[in-house]
N, C-alpha and C positions, 0 to 999 in steps of 0.2 A: 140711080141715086135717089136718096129720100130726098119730098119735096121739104126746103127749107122757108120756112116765110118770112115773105122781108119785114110784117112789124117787127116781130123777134129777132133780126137782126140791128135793128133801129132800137130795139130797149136795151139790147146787149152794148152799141154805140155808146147809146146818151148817156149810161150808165156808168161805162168805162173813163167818159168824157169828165162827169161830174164826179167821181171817185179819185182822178186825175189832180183835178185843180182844188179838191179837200186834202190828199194826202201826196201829192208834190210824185205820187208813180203808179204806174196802172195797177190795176186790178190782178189778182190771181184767177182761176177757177172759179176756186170756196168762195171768194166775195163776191164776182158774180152770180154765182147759182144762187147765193145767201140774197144778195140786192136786189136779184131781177123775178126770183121764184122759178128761175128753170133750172131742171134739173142737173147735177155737172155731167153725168156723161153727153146730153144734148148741148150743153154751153160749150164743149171742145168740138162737138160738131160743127156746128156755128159757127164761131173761129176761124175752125182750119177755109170753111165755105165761104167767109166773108175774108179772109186773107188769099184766097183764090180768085175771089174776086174784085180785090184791089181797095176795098171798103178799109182793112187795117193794115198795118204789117205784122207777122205772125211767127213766130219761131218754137213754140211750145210756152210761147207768154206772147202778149200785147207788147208791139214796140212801140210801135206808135200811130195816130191815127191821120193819115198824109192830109188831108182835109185842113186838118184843124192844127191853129195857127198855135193852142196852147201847148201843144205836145212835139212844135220841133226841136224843142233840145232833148227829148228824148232819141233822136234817135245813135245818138253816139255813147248810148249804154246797151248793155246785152241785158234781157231779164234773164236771170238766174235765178231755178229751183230750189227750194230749199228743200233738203232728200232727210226723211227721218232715219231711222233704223233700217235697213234693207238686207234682209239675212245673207241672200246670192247675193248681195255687192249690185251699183248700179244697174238696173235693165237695160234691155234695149228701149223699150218706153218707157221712158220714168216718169209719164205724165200723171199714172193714177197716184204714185207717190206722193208728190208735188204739195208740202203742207202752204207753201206761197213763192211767190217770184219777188224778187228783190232785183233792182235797176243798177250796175256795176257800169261805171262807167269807162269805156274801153282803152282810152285813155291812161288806165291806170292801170287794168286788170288783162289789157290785152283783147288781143281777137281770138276768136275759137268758140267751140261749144263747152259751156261752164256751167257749173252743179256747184251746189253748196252743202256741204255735209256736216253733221253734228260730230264734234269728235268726243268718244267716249273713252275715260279712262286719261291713265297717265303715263302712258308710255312713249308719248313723245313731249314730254314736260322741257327736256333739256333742247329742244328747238323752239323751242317757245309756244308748244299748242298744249293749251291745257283744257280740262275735263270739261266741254262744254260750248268752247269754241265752237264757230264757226269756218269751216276751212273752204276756201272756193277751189276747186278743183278744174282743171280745164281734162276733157273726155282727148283720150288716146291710147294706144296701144303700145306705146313706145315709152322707153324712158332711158335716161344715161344712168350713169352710178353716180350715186349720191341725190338723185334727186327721191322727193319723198312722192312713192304713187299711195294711190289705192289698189293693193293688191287682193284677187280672188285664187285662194289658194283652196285643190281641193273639190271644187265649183259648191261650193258651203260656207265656206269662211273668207268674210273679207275684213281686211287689217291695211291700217295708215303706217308704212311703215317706210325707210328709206334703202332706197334697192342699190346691192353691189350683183354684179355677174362674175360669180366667180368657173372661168372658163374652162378650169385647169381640171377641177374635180366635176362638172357638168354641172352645176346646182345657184340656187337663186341662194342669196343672201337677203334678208329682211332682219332691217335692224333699225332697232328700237332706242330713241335717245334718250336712255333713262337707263341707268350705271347698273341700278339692280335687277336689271333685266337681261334676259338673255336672248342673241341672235335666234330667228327663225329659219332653219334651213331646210330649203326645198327644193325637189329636184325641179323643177318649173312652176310656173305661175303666171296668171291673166293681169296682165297690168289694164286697168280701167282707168286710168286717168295720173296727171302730175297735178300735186298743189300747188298751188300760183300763190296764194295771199291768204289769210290769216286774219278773222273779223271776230275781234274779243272787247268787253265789257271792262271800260276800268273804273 
C-alpha cells in the first residue's frame, strides 16, 4: 500500500470541516482537489484510507466526521452522486463520474445506495420528470412492474423508463409516459436501479 501522509490527511479534514459549516454539507471530490490542491485521483485515495481508519465516515462521499460535534446531524443523510451523461448507464464505480454529492436525508429518501441522474428528454413528462430534473435513483437489480428503473438495454443504451414483464411472449416492456411515444420492447434488459424521488426547480 502507498504510503499516505497524515498532514494531507489533516488538510483533506480541516478542509472538509470548514466547507461543512460554509455550505451546511460536505464536500465532493472536485471541491476538495479544487480547495486542498491535491490531486482527485489522490483525494479518493485519501478518503477511502482515512475512512479505513476511522478519521471520517466514507461511502463514495464524506458522511460525516465522528470527531466533530458540527457534523452530527449529518449523519442520517446518504451523500448522493450526482451522475452526468453515462453512455453504458451507471458503472460499477461511478466515482470518476461524480460531478458532486449532494446530502438526501434518509428520512425522506430511504436507505440504500442512491445516485442521482440528470433526466434528459421528455419521455417521461406524464410522471412528472421533466427535461432536466434531477431523479434520485436507489442502485438494484430488481424491479416490480410499474415501477420506473433505469434500464441498460443492449449494454449501450440506457433509458428512464417504467418496466412491465410481460411473461407470456418472454420480453421486457419499457414504457414511456408520454402518449406520443411508443413502448420499448425488448427481449431482456439490465435493470440498474428504481427511482425513488424527483428533485425539480420551480
Amino acid at each position: 500500500m502507498q504510503y499516505k501522509k497524515p498532514e494531507l490527511m489533516e488538510r483533506i479534514k480541516d478542509f472538509a470541516l470548514t466547507y461543512y459549516r460554509e455550505n451546511n454539507r460536505m464536500p465532493g471530490i472536485r471541491a476538495i482537489a479544487d480547495g486542498t490542491g491535491i490531486n482527485r485521483g489522490s483525494v479518493q485515495k485519501y478518503l477511502v484510507e482515512m475512512g479505513n481508519r476511522g478519521m471520517i465516515e466514507y461511502d463514495g462521499g464524506i458522511v460525516s466526521i465522528p470527531s466533530a460535534s458540527t457534523t452530527a446531524d449529518v449523519k442520517e443523510t446518504y451523500n448522493a452522486g450526482i451522475i452526468g451523461s453515462v453512455t453504458c448507464g451507471i458503472p460499477a464505480d461511478a466515482t470518476e463520474y461524480v460531478e458532486d454529492y449532494v446530502p438526501l436525508p434518509i428520512s425522506i429518501f430511504g436507505n440504500g445506495e442512491l445516485y442521482i441522474l440528470r433526466a434528459d428528454g421528455d419521455s417521461m413528462i406524464e410522471a412528472g420528470i421533466d427535461d432536466g430534473d434531477l431523479v434520485v435513483v436507489r442502485r438494484t437489480e430488481e424491479a416490480n412492474d410499474g415501477d420506473i428503473v433505469v434500464a441498460l438495454v443492449d449494454s449501450t443504451t440506457t433509458t428512464l423508463k417504467r418496466i412491465f414483464h410481460d411473461a407470456k411472449h418472454q420480453r421486457i416492456i419499457l414504457h414511456p409516459e408520454n402518449h406520443t411515444m411508443e413502448d420499448i420492447i425488448v427481449p431482456s434488459c439490465i435493470v440498474q436501479g428504481v427511482a425513488v424521488k424527483v428533485i425539480k426547480s420551480l
